[in-house]
Structures are given as C-alpha cells and as structure tokens.
KOLGU-551341 format. One line per 10 residues: number of its first residue (from 1); their letters; for each residue x, y, z of C-alpha. Coordinates in Angstrom, 2 decimals, always signed. Layout:
<fizas>
NUM = A = X/Y/Z; ...
</fizas>
This chain:
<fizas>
1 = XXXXXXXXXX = +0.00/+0.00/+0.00; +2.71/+2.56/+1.49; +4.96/+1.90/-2.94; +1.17/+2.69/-4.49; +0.29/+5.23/-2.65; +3.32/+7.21/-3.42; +2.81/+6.47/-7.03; -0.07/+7.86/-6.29; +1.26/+10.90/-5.16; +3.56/+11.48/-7.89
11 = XXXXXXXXXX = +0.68/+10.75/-10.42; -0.76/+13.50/-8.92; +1.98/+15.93/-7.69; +1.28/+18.41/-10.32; -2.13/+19.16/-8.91; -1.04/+19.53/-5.10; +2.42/+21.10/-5.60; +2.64/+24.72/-5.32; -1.14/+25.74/-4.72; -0.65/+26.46/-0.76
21 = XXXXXXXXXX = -3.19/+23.92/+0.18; -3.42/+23.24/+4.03; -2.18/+19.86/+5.53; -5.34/+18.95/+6.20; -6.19/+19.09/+1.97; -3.02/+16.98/+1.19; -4.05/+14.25/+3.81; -7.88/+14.23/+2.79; -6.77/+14.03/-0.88; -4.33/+11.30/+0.22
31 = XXXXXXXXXX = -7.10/+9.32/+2.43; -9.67/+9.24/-0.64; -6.81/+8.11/-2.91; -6.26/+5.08/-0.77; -9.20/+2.64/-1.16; -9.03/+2.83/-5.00; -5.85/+1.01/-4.58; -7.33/-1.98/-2.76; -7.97/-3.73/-5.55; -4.68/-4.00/-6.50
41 = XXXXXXXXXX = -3.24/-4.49/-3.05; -5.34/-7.50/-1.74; -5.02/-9.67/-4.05; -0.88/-9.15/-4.28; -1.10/-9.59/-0.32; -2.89/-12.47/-0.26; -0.97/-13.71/-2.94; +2.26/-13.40/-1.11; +1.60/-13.63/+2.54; -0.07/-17.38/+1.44
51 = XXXXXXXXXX = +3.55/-18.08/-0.36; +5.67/-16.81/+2.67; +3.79/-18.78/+5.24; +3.64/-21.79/+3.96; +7.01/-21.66/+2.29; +8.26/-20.89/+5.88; +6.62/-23.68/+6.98; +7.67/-26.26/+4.39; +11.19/-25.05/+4.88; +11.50/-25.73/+8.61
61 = XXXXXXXXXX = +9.86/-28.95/+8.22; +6.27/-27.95/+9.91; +4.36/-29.69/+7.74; +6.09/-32.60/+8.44; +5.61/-33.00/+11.88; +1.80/-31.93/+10.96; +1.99/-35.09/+8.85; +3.76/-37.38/+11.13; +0.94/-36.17/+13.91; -2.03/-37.35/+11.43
71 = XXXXXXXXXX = -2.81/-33.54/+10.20; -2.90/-33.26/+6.26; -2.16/-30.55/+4.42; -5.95/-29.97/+3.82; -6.53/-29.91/+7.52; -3.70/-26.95/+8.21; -5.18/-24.98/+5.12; -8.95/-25.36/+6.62; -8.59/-22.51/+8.83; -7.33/-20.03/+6.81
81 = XXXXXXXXXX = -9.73/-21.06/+3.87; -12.56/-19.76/+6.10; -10.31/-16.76/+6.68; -9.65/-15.81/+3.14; -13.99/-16.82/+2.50; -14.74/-14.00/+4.85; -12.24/-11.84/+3.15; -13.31/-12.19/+0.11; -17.05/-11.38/+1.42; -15.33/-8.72/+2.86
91 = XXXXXXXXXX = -13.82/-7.55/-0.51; -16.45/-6.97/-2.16; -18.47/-5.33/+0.27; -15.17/-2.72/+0.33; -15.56/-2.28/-3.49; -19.40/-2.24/-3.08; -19.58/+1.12/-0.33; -16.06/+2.22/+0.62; -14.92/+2.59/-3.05; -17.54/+4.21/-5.12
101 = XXXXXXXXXX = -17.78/+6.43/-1.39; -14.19/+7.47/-1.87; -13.92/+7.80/-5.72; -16.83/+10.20/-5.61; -14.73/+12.30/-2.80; -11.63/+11.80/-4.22; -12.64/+13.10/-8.14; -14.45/+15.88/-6.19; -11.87/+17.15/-4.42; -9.57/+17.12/-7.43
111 = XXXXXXXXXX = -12.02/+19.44/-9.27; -12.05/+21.78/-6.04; -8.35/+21.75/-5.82; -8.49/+23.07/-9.48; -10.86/+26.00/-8.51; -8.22/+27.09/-6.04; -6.03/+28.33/-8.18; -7.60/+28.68/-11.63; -4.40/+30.81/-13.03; -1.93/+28.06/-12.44
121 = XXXXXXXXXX = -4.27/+25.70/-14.16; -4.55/+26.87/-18.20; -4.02/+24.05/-20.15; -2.84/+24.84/-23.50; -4.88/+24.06/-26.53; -9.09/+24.05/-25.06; -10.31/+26.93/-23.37; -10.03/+27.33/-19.77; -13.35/+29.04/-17.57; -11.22/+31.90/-15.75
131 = XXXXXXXXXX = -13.32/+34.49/-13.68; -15.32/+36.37/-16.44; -13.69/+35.20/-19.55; -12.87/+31.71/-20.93; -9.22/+31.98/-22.54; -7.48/+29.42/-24.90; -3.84/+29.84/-25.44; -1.30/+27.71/-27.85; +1.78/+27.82/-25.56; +2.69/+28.33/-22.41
141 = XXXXXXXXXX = +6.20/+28.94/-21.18; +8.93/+30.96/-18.93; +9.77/+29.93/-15.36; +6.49/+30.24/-13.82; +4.30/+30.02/-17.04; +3.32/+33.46/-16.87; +3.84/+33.99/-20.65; +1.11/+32.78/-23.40; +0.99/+32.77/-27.18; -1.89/+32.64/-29.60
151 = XXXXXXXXXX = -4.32/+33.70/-27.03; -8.65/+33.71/-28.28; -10.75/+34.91/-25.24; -14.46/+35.28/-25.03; -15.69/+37.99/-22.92; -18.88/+37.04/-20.86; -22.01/+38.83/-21.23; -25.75/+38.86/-19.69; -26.96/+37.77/-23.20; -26.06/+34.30/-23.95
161 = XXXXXXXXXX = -23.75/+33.89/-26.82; -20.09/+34.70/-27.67; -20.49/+38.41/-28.69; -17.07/+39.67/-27.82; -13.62/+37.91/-28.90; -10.23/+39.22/-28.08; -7.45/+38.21/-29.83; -3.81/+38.41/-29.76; -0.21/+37.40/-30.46; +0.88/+37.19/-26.83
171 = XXXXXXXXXX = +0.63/+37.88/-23.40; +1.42/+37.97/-19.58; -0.24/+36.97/-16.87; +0.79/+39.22/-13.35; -0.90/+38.53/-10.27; -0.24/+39.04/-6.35; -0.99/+36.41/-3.85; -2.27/+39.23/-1.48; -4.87/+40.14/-4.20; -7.76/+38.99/-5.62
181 = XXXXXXXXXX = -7.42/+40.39/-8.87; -4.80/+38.70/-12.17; -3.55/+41.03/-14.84; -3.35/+40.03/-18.54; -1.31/+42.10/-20.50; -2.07/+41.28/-24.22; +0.13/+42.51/-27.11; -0.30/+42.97/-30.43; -4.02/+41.91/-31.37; -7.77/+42.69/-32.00
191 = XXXXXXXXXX = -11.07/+43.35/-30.03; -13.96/+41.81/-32.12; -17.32/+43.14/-30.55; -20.76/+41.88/-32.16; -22.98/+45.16/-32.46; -26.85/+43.91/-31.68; -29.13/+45.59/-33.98; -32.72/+46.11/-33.07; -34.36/+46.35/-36.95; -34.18/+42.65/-37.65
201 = XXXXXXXXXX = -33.36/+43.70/-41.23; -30.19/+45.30/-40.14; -29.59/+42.32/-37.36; -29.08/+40.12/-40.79; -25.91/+42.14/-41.92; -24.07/+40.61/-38.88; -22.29/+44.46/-38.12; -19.34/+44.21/-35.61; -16.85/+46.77/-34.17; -12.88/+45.91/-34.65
211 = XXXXXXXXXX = -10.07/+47.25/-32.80; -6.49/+46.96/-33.12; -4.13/+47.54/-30.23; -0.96/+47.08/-29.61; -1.22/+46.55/-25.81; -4.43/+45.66/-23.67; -4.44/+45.39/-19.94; -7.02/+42.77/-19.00; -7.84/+42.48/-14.98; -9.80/+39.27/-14.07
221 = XXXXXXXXXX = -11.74/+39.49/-10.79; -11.00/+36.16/-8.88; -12.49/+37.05/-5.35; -15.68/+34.47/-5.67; -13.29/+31.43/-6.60; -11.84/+31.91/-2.56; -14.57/+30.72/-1.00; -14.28/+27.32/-2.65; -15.78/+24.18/-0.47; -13.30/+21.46/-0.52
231 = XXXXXXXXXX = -15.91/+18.99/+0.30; -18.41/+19.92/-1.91; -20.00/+16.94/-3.87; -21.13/+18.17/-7.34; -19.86/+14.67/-9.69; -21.42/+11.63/-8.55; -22.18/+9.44/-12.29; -19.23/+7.76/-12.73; -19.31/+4.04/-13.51; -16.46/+4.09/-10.37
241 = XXXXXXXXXX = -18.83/+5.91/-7.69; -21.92/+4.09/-7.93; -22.35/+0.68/-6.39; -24.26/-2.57/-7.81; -27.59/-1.52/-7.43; -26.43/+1.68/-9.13; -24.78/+0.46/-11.43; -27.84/-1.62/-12.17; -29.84/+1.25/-12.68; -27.36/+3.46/-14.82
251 = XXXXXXXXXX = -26.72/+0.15/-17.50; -30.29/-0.47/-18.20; -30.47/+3.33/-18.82; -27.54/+3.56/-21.24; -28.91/+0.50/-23.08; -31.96/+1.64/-23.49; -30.19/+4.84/-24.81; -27.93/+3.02/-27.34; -30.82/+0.69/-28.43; -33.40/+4.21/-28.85
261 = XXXXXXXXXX = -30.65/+5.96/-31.23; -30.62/+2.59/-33.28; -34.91/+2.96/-33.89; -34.74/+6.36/-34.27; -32.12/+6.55/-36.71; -33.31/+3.60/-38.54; -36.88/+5.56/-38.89; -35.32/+8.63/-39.57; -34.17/+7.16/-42.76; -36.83/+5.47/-43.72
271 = XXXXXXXXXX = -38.92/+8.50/-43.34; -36.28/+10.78/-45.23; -36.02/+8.04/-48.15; -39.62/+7.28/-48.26; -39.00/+3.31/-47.54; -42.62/+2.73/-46.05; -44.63/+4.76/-48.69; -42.68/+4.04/-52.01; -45.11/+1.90/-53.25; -48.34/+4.17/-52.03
281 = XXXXXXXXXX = -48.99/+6.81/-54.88; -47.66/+4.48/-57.86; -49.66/+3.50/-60.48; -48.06/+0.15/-62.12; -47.97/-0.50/-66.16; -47.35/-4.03/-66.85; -45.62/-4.53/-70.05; -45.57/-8.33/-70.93; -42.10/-7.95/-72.54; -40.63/-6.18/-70.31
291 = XXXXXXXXXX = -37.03/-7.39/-69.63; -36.04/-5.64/-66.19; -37.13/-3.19/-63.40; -35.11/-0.04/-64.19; -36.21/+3.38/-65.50; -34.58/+4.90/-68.27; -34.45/+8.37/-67.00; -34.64/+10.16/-70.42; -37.99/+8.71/-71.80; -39.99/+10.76/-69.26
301 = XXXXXXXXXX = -37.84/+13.45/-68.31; -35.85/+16.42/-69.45; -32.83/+17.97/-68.86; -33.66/+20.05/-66.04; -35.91/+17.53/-64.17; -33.31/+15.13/-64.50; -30.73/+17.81/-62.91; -32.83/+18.28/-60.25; -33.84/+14.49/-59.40; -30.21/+13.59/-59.60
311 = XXXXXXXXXX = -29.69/+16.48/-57.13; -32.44/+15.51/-54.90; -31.19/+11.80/-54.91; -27.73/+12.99/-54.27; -28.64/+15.08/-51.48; -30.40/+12.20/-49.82; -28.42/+10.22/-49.76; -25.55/+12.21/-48.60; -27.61/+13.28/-45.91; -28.35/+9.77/-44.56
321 = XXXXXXXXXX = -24.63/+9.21/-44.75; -23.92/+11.60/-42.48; -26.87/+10.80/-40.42; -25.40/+7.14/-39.95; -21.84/+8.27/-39.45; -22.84/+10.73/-36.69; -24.81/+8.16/-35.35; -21.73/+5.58/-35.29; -19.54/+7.79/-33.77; -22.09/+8.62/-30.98
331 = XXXXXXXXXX = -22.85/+4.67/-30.46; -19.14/+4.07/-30.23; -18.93/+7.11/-27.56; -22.16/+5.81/-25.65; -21.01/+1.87/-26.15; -17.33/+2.69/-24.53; -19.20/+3.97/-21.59; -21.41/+1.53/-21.32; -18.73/-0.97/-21.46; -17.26/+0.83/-19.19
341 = XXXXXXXXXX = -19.97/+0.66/-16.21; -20.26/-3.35/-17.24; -16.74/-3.70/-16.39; -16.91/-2.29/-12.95; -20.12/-4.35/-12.00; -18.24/-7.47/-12.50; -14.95/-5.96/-10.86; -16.77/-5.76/-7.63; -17.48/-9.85/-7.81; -14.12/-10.48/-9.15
351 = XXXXXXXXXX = -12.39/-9.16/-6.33; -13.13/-11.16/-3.76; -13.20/-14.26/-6.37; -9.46/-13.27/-7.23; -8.61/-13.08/-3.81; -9.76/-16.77/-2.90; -8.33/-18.33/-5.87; -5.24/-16.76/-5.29; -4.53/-17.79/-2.02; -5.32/-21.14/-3.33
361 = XXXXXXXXXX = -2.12/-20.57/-5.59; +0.01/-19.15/-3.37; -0.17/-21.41/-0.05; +0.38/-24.82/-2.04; +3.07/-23.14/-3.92; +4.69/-22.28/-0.88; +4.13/-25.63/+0.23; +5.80/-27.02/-2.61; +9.30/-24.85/-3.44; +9.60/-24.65/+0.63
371 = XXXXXXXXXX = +10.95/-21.29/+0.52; +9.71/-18.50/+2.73; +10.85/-15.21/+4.18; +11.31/-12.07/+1.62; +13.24/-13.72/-1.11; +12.06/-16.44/-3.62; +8.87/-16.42/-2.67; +8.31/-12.46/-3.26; +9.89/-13.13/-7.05; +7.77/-16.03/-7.69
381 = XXXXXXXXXX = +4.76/-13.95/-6.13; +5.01/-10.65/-8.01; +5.65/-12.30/-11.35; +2.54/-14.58/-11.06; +0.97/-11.55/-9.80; +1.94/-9.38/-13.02; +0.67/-11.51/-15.04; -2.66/-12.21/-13.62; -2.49/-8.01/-13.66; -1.31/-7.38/-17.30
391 = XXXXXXXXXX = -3.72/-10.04/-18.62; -6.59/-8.50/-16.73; -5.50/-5.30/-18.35; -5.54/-6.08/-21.61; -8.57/-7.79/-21.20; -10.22/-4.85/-20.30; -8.87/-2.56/-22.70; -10.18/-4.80/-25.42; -13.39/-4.65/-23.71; -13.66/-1.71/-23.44
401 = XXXXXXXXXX = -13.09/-1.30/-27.07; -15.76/-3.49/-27.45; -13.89/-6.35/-29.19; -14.81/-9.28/-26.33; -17.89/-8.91/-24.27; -17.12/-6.87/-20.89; -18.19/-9.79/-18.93; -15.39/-11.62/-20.04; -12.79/-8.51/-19.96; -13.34/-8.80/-15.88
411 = XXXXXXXXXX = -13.28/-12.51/-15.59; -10.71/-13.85/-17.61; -8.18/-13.32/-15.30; -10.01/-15.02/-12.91; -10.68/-17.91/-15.26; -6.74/-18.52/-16.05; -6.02/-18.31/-12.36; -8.45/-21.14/-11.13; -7.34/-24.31/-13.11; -4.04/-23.45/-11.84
421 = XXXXXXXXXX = -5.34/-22.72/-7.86; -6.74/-26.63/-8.33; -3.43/-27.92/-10.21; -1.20/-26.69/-7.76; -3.39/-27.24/-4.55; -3.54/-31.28/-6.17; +0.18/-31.13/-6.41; +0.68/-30.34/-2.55; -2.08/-32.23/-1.33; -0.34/-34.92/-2.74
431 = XXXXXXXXXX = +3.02/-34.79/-2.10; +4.01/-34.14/-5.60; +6.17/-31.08/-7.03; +5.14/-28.57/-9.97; +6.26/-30.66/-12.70; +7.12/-34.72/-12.43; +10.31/-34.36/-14.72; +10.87/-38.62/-14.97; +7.25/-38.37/-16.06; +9.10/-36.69/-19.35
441 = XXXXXXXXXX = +12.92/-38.11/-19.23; +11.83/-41.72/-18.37; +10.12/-42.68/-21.77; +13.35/-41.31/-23.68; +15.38/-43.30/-21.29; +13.74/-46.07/-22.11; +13.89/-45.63/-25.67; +17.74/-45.30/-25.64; +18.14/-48.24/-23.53; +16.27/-50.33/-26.10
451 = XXXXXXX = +18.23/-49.00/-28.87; +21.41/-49.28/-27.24; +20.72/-53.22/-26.34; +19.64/-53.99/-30.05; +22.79/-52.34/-31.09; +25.08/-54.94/-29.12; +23.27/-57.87/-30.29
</fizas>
C-alpha cells in the first residue's frame, strides 16, 4: 500500500504542488486516494503472505511433523480457507460502499483543488473558464508560465452567446498572492465586438466593431473562486462511484439509450427516403415484354428535371450518410461507456473471487518450493501476480473497445487463475512437485536403452 500510494502521489503531484493547500487538503486528498488502490493491493497480499507462510513452513519442516501427527495438508489450510472466504465477502463489500464512497470524494476534491487556483491551471490548446472570460492559449512557457501565445478569449455577457472575442499574439499573466485580482497584458491583437441591432433587417448584416491595439491590460476578478468548499459533492455518475444496485440502474439506462438511437435513426431514414410509402402513390404498367425493373431516365424526363432528381437523390443520400456516421460515432462514444460501467459491475465480484483463488495458488506453492521469508517467494509472487495483472489489463482494454464482451474482460483473469489454484493445490495435497520431470525423461530413457541393447546384439 505505502509503494502505491506514493505512485499515487507522484501521479498526482502536479495538482497539489505549489497551490498552498493546508495539511489537512493533502491528507484528505491522500485518504480518498487510498481505497481505489485496494484492488490492487489484496489480491498481491494475499498472494504473497499465502507463499511466505507456507514456504516458511515447508522449509522448517512444519508440515512434516503436521503429517507425522495425522494432520494433512488440507486440515492446516482449513482454517485459513474460512479466513480468506470471509475476506473475500469482505472484498467486495469494500468495493461495493467504501470505493464508489471514496472515488466520488476523491474526483471531487480534485475538481475543487483546481478551482483554487484557476491561473496556475490553463491548459494549453481548449479553453479554460477563468473568472469572467474563458481563454485558450497555444503555448505556455517561462519559469512560472506566466507567458502565453496565440491567445482567443471570449468575454462574458448577460446575453447568452459569444459576442465579444479578443485576440492576440501574446501575453502575460501578473498577479499578487495578497490580491484577488490577475492582470493580462495582451500585445499585439484585436477586439472583435458583435454590435446587436434592433431592426431585424439590419440584425441580418451581422455588423461588428474591430479594434487593433498594440497593448491591452485585462484584470480578471478572482475574489468568488476563494470561497471554494473542498468537500463539496457536485460529480457523482461515474461508472467508479456508484455501487451494484447503481450500477444496475445506470446500464439499463444507457442500453436503453444506445438501443433508442438505433430505432430512431433507422426511422429517420426510412422517413427521409420514403422506404414505407414508395409503393403508395404508384400507379403500375405491366408490359408483358418487359425485360427488367429499371427506369430509363430520359424517356420521361428532361434535362432540367433530371438535374434536379439527380440532385435531390444525391442530397439524400448524402444526408443519410452523415446521419449514420454521426450516429456511429455517438454509439461508439455511448457503447465505450457503457462498457465501461459493465466492467466495474463485474470488478466488484471479481475481487473477492481473485482473492480466494489466489490464495489457493500461493499457499500450495509455498508448500511445494519450501521457501519463505522475503526472497524467492516475493519473485515467484510478483511475477505470477503481473501476469494475472497485465492479462486483466488487456482484457479490459479490449473490452472496453468493445472487441470481447465486458463480462469476459473482468473474468478472464479469474478464469486462467483457477485451473491453476486446483493444479497446484492437487500437487501439494499430494506430495508431488510442480512438474514430475521422470514423467518426461523416463520414456526417452527407455527408448535409448532399447536401442542401445539392439545395437550390441
């Protein structure tokens, strides 16, 4: 927990270092952080605490005296099966309250943090919401990034709409920490300000005002962003804040979603193209040598009502095009999420499934290389649990992706891990190592003896 968590913390020093947040900030921010990591850290524990016993035991002969005293290897596990049972009850309950509890706190408090100070936080390229303006700069760069390039604000108004647009090549950013106000200097640009006509005739010419300046001092009131509540709870929809029931709830909705833009796009079209009515106001002529189905455009038309069916027909179906492509890209949007909030139903089962199964792994195969302490058994434990991780991963990410059901992207981890809890708990129980190798060499033994005696005679 203590190597994640400061992973954790330098994933995340960039939004806690340098804003002169209190103690108490740091150590909430810290405290939410820290049950998202569970899932990661049980499993690994029970993985190798199950290794280290029993390899501790095995090496100083303990489960030999258990055997010479009539107590199998079945018998010593029994206990801690029950154990690791409870905790895996336990498990999921954690992922099913404490988690989606302390995501929802945790993403919240990020976004406060970020209100704190809104200056430090312009990211370059998508405009930023700062005091009265919303500002999108290019670059940013000196030793504080005070200086911008290619700056494009929009000025706030009481009318909705983006009615004034400032411009320019560069700029500064001053401010004081003992003041409420930030100055942005602007050089070398133009004020664009939409004139509002009342005569709708005149409203139709689109008249605007331009000014050119070469340097414009810009002060941005920030008082209202100090009163910010760090423990205000405004984001609470994410497919990692909700538990089962919730997540019930919210994946019959986006179904429902996805499977309405499918009917309404598919009547949209037939609508448009007149699929359900082509056959209502057509007379039919049957000609008894007629030899196929097609109209020859210039028996019944001219030139120009040719132009403009070909131009209706082309319109159509350019327009359905689109239609279906904006519809595709939405479905993949909606489909990712809804993938998404799949996945973490089934992660909150799989947990405490992973953490069974795994102790099943670990205490026979500490049983059988009879090795415990920190050293073999820590190898052997992380690289079994690395790959249990990475193939969960990529399972996922092809889930998500939608290329194997999401079910399975949250499972199939699981599913490699149990043949080989029962394979290696058969081993122990039974006295037997990881692999038999004279299972393997003593057939080609054989075989060489055999040719070797035919050879002499």
């Amino acid at each position: 927990m203590f190597i994640l968590l400061l992973q954790t913390i330098w994933l995340f020093i960039s939004e806690l270092a340098g804003k002169d947040l209190d103690f108490s900030v740091i150590l909430k921010f810290l405290t939410f952080a820290t049950p998202r990591l569970i899932p990661m850290v049980l499993p690994l524990t029970v993985l190798l605490t199950s290794i280290m016993i029993f390899g501790n035991f095995a090496e100083n002969y303990e489960f030999a005296a258990m055997k010479s005293s009539g107590i199998s290897l079945q018998r010593a596990m029994r206990t801690l099966s029950v154990f690791i049972f409870f905790v895996g009850i336990g498990a999921f309950l954690f992922s099913n309250t404490v988690i989606p509890s302390s995501e929802k706190r945790f993403i919240n408090l990020r976004k406060n943090i970020v209100k704190v100070k809104p200056a430090m936080v312009i990211t370059p390229n998508q405009f930023n919401d700062l005091g009265d303006i919303n500002i999108k700069v290019a670059e940013k760069y000196g030793d504080n990034d005070e200086l911008l390039k290619d700056i494009i604000i929009h000025k706030k108004a009481a009318r909705p709409g983006n009615f004034t647009v400032i411009k320019a090549v560069d700029g500064e950013l001053k401010g004081s920490i003992n003041s409420d106000l930030v100055t942005l200097v602007l050089n070398d640009g133009n004020y664009y300000d939409e004139i509002q006509q009342k005569s709708p005739k005149r409203r139709k010419k689109l008249p605007f005002a331009k000014t050119h300046f070469k340097q414009y001092v810009l002060n941005i009131d920030l008082s209202s962003l100090d009163n910010v509540d760090m423990d205000a709870q405004q984001y609470s929809k994410g497919y990692n804040m909700l538990n089962v029931n919730e997540l019930v709830e919210e994946i019959d909705t986006l179904s429902a979603q996805v499977n309405n833009d499918i009917v309404s796009v598919t009547n949209n079209i037939e609508r448009r193209n007149g699929l359900k009515d082509i056959n209502k106001n057509l007379k039919h002529t049957v000609r008894q040598n007629a030899t196929n189905d097609t109209i020859d455009l210039k028996d019944h038309f001219d030139t120009n009502q040719k132009l403009q069916i070909y131009k209706l027909a082309y319109s159509n179906a350019d327009g359905i095009i689109r239609n279906i492509n904006t519809t595709l890209r939405n479905q993949t949007v909606r489909k990712r999420g809804l993938n998404k909030y799949e996945m973490s139903f089934h992660d909150k089962f799989a947990l405490g499934i992973s953490c069974i199964l795994l102790f099943f792994v670990g205490a026979p195969l500490g049983a059988i290389i009879r090795k415990g302490g920190l050293g073999l058994p820590i190898v052997i434990g992380v690289v079994l649990f690395l790959t249990y991780h990475f193939i969960g991963i990529f399972a996922k990410n092809s889930a998500e992706e939608g290329g194997i059901p999401p079910f399975i992207g949250s499972w199939l981890a699981t599913f490699i891990i149990f043949p080989l809890s029962i394979f290696l708990t058969y081993r122990a129980t039974t006295d037997q190592g990881i692999f038999n190798f004279d299972t393997f060499i003593q057939p080609i033994r054989d075989f060489f003896i055999k040719r070797s005696s035919k050879s002499k005679k």
